[in-house]
N, C-alpha and C positions, 0 to 999 in steps of 0.2 A: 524306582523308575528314574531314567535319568533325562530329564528335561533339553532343550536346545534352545529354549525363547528368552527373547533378550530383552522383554518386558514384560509388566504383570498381565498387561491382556494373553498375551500371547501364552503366557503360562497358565491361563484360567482354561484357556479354547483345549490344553491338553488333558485338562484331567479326566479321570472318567466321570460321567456326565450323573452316576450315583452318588459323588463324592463332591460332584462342583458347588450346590448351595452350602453346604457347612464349611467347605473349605474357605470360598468366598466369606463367610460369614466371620470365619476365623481369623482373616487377612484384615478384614475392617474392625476389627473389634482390636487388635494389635495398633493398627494404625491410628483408629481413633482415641487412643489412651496414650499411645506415646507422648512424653512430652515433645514441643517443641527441638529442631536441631535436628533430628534424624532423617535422614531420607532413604526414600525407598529405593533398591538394587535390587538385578540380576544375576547371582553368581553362586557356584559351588552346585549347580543345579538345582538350586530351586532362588524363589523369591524372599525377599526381607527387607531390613530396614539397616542401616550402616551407619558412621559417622563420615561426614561426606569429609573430603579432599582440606575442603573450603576453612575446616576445622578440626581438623588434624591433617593436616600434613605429611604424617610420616607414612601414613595408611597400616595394612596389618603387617606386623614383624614377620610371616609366613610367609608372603608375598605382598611387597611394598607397591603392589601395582596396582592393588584392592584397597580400598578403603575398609576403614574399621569396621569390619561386623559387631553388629549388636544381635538381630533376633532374629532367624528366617521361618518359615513355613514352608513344608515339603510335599507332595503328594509321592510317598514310595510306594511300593509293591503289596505290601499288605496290611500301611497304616500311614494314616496323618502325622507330621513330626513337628514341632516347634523345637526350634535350637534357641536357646536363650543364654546366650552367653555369659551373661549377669548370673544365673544358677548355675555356671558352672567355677565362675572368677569367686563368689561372693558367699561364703559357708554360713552368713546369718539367711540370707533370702534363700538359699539349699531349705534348712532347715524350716522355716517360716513355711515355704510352699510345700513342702513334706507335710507338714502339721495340719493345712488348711485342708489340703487335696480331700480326704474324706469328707470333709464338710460339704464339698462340693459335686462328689463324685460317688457313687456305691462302687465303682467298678476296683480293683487291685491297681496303684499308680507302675508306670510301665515307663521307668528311665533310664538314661544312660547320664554321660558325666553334665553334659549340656542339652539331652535329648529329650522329649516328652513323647513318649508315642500312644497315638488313640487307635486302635482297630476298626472304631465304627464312630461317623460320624455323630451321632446320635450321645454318644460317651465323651466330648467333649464340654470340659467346663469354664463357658464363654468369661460367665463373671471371673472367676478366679484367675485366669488369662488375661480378664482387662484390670484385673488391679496387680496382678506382676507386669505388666507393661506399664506402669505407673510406678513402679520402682526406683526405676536411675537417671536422674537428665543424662544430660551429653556432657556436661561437666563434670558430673560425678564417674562416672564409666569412663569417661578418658582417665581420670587422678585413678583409678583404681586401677585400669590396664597400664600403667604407666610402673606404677608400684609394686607390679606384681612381675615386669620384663628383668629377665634377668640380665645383668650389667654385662656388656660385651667387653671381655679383656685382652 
């Protein structure tokens, strides 16, 4: 589903209304674990959390007109999505949240390179969600995106 709102309210009033307490619930559980330094953004149609302007400056090499994504939350078409870009940059926390996911989850984990997708709200695993959102300051995640851009010749 491709969203138009250009803040989180406005992003919540769209969802379908089966899907709005866990989504919500998802969105807080994110935000309340992040460390300090991230703030929250509208873009790529859906909601998340960035490296603001403020502290990094360069914003994302894709398009320097966005600030650094770090984590969003999506309401698609036929499942909840968290994009974590740290699981996609970072092959030890890959692994780590590979390993834990059954602990937390009976259901088969459902990813892509940076993607988490849940079919039913209900099969989301909040805890596990809030201690990988406690994974990277905004220091750490900037040295790592930095380390990993390739040198422009």
């Amino acid at each position: 589903m491709q969203y138009t709102a250009t803040n989180a309210q406005e992003y919540f009033d769209g969802i379908p209304e089966e899907r709005k307490a866990g989504f919500e619930k998802l969105y807080q559980t994110i935000k309340e674990n992040l460390p300090s330094g991230f703030s929250e953004h509208v873009s790529y149609g859906h909601i998340g959390f960035v490296v603001p302007f403020t502290t990094y400056s360069k914003g994302y090499h894709c398009d320097a007109s966005q600030p650094l994504p770090f984590v969003g939350v999506a309401s698609q078409k036929n499942h909840i999505a968290v994009y974590h870009m740290g699981i996609y940059m970072n092959p030890e926390i890959l692994d780590w949240f590979v390993t834990e996911f059954p602990n937390h989850s009976k259901k088969k984990l459902d990813m892509g390179k940076s993607c988490i997708r849940f079919k039913k709200v209900e099969d989301i695993p909040y805890d596990l969600i809030a201690e990988l959102s406690t994974k990277f300051t905004v220091d750490d995640y900037v040295n790592l995106y930095e380390s990993l851009l390739k040198p422009k010749k």
